[in-house]
N, C-alpha and C positions, 0 to 999 in steps of 0.2 A: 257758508258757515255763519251765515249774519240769523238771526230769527226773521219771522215774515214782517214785523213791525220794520224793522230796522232795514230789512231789503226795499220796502217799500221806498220809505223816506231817501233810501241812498240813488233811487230811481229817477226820484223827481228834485235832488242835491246833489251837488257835488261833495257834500262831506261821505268821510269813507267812515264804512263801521269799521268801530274799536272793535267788537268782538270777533270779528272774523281776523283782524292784524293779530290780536294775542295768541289766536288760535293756530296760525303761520308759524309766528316764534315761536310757540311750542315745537310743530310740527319740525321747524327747524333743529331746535335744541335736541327732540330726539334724535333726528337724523345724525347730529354732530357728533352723539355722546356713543351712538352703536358706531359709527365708523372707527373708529379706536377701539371701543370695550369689545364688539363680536371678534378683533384679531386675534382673541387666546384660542376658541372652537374653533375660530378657522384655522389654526396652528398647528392646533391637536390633529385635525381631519387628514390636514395637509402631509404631515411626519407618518400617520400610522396608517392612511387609505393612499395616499401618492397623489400627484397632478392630475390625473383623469377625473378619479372620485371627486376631488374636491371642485374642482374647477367645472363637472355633473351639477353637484348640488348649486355655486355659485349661476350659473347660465339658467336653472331652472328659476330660482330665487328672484335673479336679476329680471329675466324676462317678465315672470309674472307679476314684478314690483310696475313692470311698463305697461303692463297690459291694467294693471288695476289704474292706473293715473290715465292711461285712455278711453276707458269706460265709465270712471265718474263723471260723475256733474253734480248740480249743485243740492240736490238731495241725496246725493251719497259719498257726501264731500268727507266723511269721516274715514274711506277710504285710503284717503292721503296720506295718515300718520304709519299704516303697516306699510304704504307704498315706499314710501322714503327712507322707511328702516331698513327695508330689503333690498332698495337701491344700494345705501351704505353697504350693507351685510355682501353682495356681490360683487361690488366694487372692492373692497378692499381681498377679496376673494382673485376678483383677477392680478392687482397691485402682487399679493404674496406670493403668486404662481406664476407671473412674469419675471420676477427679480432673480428667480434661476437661472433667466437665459444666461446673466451678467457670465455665471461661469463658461460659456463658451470663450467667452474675447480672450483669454490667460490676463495678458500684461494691461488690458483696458476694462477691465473686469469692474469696476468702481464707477469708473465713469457710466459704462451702461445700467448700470443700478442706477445711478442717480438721476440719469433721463427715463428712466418708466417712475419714478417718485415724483420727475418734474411734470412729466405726463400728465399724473394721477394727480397734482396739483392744482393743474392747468384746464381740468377736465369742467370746472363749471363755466367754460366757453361753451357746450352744447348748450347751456340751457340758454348761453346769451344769446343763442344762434336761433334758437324755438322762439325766445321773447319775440327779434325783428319779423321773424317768420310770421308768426302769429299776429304782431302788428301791420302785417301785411295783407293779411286776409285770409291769413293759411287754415284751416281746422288745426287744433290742438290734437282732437281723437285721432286723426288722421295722419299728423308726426308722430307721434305717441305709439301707434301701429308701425308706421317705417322703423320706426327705432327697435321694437320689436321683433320684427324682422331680420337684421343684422345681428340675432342671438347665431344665425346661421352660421355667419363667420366663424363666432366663437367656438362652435360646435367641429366645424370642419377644422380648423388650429386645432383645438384640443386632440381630434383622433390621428393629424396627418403630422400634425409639425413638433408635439410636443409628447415626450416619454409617459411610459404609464405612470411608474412611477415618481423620478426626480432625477434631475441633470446635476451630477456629483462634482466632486471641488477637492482637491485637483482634479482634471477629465483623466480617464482612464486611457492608455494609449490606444490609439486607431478608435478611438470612438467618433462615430457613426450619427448623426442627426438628422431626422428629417425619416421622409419617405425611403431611404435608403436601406433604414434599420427597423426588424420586427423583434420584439422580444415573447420567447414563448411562455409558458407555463411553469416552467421550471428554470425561468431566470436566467436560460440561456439566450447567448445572441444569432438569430439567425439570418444569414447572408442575403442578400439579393440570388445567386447564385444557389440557394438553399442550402448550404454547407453550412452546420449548427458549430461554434465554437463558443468555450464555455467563457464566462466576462473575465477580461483582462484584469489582474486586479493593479491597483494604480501602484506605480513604485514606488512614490515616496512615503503613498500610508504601508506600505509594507513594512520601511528601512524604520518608519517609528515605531510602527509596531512592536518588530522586531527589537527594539533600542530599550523600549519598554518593558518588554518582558525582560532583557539583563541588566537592566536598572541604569543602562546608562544614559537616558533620557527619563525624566519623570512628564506626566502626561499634566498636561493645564485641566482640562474638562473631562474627567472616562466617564460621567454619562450628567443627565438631562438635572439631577440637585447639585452637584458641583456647580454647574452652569448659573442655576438663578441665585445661589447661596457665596458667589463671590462678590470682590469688593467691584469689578470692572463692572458687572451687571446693575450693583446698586448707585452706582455714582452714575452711572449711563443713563438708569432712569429719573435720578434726581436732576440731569441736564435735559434730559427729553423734556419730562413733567413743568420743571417753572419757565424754561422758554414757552411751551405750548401754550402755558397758561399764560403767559406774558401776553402773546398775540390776543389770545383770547378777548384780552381785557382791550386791550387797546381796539379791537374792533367792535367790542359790545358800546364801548362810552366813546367811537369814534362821532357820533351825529352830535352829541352834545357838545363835545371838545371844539367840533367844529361850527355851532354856532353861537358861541361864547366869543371862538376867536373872531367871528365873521361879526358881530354883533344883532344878530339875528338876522340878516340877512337871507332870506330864503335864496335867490337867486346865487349869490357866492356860494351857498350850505351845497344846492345843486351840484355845482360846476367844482367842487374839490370831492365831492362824493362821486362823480363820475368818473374823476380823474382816478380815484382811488380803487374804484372797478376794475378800472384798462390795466391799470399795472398789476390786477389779481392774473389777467391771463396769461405774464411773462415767465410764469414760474418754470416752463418748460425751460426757456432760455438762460437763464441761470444756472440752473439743478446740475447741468454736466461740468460744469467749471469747477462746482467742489468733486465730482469723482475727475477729474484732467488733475484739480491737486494731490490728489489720492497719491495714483497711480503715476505721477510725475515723482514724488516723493521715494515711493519705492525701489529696492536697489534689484539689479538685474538678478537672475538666477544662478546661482553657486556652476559654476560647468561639470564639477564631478556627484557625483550623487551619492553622499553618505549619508548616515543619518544625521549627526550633526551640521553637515552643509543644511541637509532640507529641513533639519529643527529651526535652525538661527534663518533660514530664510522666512520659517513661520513668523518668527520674534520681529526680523526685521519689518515685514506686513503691518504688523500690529502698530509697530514705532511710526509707521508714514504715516498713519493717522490722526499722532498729535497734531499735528500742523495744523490738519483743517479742522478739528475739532475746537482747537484755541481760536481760530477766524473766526469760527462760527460766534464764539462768546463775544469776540470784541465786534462782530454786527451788531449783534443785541443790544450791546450796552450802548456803542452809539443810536443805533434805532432809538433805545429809549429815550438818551439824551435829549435827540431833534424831538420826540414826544411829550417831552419836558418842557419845550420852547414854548412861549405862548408867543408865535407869530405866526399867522397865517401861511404867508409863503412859505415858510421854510416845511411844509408840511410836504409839500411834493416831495423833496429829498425824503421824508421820513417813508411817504410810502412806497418810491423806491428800495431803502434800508430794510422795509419789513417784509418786501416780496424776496426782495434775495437771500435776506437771513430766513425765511420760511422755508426758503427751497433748500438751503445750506441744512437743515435741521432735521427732515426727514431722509432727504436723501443719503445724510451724512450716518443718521442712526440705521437704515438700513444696511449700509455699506459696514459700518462698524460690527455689528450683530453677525452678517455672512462675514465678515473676515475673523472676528475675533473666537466663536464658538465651534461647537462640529455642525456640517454641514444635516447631519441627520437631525439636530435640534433645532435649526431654524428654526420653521415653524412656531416652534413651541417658545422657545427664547424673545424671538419677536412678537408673537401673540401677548404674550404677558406682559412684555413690558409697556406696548399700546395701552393694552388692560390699566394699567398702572398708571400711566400720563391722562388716561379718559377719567378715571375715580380721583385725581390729583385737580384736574382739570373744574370739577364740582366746586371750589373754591372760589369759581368766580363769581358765584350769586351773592355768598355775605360780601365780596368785594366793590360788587353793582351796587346794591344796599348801602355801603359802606358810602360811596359816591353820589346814590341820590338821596341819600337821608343827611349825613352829619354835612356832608362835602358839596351840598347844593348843586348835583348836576356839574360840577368841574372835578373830572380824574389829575387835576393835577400832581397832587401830593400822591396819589396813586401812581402816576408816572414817575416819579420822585425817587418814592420808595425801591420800587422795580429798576431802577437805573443800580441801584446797595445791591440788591437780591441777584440781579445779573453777572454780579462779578462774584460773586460764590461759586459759579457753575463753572469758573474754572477749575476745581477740583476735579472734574471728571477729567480732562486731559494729563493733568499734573499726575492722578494716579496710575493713567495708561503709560507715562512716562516710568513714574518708579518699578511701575511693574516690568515693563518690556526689562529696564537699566538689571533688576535683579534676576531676571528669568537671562541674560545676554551672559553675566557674569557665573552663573552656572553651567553654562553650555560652555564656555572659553574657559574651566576651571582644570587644570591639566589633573590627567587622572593620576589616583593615589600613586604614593614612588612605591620602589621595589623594595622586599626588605634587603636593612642593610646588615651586615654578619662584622661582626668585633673580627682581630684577628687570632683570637683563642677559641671563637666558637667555628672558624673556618677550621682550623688544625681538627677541632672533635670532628667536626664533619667529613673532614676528606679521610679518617681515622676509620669511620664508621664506614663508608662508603671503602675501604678498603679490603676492612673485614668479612664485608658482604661479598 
């Protein structure tokens, strides 16, 4: 990426071209901005073509994102920027079509969302795993092909271990997963034994169903504009958007923050930026402890099955997620505080603070989004709202600007600020709370009384009924 002048010179120096770093951080910044913005197309694919189709188009995408980054070299290095998009665009293609499985577990259902998000978090350890490789003497073209190769896997998952379409919530009874279960053409389920029996349908969307149509349940979401056009959708995405972009910041102006406090010190700048690496891999290991609070919060299952029982076990669902949704804000707001500190040490705590509140954030909005909407919106629900936090996220360059122009290279008062701004986003839990409190108080609201008859309109009555 450097010109032939400039490749020269860096041949026979150790200084490294500027233009080819800028040209990185591009590469990066798109990478970063399609991982979030392609989640609405992938949403859409996801809801209206099912888990095959989408997760088809994903495995082609992804692989040929691999095969283009092992075919480049240093004249067709322009290669890099569609590779990286389609890296993103696939990846986040597998993240939305895994988090189904969650609905398998019933009662642990949170938790395993939140380890394929910690997963998908944790996931740029492969590339730290190519870097040693590579520093080792390995071809680059040559990992780059292996990695390619393991599209295999994905292929073979997709046609043996996962539905055409999508794995429903609640499971429908004696459902079936894996190699066990073929669906045909007409949507029926066909046995191992070949005996065709038509889909169970689930009982408790029946009993609302049913509740709905005699109005004695009214429905939260009946279809996909209820969904983005309430109030739990837009505070969700105003908590997703400024924590995301919170990180954001605090990683872009992390080099600078860090030699300010180090006093330029290259070798400390080193040795806390590598520190600050390691603790990016741990996200897996966190991510599950906010779905353990989830689903630790949640109350058992009603034993009789009315509608009301499985209404209010909906509403109860919904209420277990205050908790971690309020955790997650007060991470942030200390992350920022220690981000606030100008003392060097205290910075390991902060990027501890900011890997675990990272994992608490997505995994937590996942988890929110599959419990709080219909299962049939997913996709679409969580598409958009990605969509939203990625065009929200655009904020951080007049903020960069902001920091190396007026603020000479110190995000302090940027951190400062974000410390105010973090404690706004508990609005989003506070509203899941009012909501659940008045949607609880409707379902417990004892139905209309009987009429009551004076004792002069009993005498007409029984008068009447005599004459007949």
């Amino acid at each position: 990426m450097c010109n032939p002048l400039s490749l020269s010179l860096s041949l026979r120096s150790p200084v490294s071209c500027t233009a080819q770093d800028e040209r990185f951080a591009l590469i990066f910044t798109l990478a970063s901005f399609t991982t979030n913005f392609v989640s609405l197309p992938n949403g859409l694919i996801l809801d209206h073509c099912g888990t095959s189709l989408t997760r088809a188009v994903g495995i082609t995408v992804y692989t040929l994102s691999t095969l283009m980054v092992a075919l480049s070299s240093a004249a067709t290095a322009y290669l890099l920027f569609p590779a990286l998009c389609f890296t993103a665009f696939g990846g986040m293609v597998f993240l939305m079509t895994n988090i189904q499985v969650g609905n398998l577990f019933g009662e642990k259902r949170s938790t395993v969302i939140t380890i394929y998000s910690g997963a998908f978090d944790s996931s740029s350890i492969i590339f730290l795993i190519v870097k040693v490789l590579y520093e080792a003497g390995l071809s680059l073209r040559l990992m780059f092909l292996f990695i390619s190769s393991l599209s295999l896997l994905h292929i073979l998952r997709t046609v043996f271990l996962l539905p055409r379409r999508t794995i429903p919530y609640p499971l429908p009874q004696a459902y079936e997963y894996g190699l066990s279960c073929k669906h045909s053409e007409t949507g029926e389920r066909e046995n191992v034994s070949g005996e065709v029996d038509k889909d169970e349908q689930d009982t408790k969307q029946e009993l609302i169903k049913e509740s709905v149509q005699n109005g004695d349940i009214e429905e939260d979401f009946p279809d996909f504009r209820s969904c983005v056009c309430s109030s739990l959708f837009f505070t969700n995405c105003f908590w997703l958007s400024l924590m995301q972009l919170r990180h954001y910041l605090f990683m872009g102006t992390l080099n600078p923050m860090l030699s300010i406090l180090a006093q330029g010190d290259p070798n400390l700048v080193s040795k806390f930026t590598n520190a600050f690496a390691i603790t990016q891999f741990c996200g897996i290991f966190f991510a599950p402890w906010n779905g353990l609070l989830m689903d630790r919060n949640k109350k058992k299952a009603h034993p009789e099955m009315t509608p009301a029982s499985v209404a209010t076990q909906r509403v109860e669902d919904q209420h277990a997620m205050v908790l971690p949704l309020g955790v997650t804000v007060a991470q942030c707001i200390a992350f920022s505080i220690c981000a606030s500190i100008p003392r060097l040490e205290l910075q390991y705590l902060t990027f501890i603070l900011q890997v675990i509140n990272r994992s608490f954030i997505y995994g937590g909005h996942a988890a929110f989004i599959a419990t709080t909407f219909p299962s049939t919106h997913f996709g679409k629900v969580f598409g958009i709202s990605m969509s939203i936090s990625a065009l929200f996220s655009l904020l951080q360059y007049p903020c960069f600007a902001l920091a190396k122009g007026p603020l000479h290279d110190d995000p302090l008062y940027l951190n400062i600020s974000f410390v105010v701004l973090s404690v706004l986003t508990f609005i989003h839990p506070l509203n899941v709370h009012l909501h659940c409190r008045k949607k609880m108080k409707s379902l417990l609201k004892p139905p209309s009384s009987p009429l009551v008859l004076s004792g002069g309109e009993r005498e007409q009555l029984s008068s009447r009924e005599t004459d007949i």
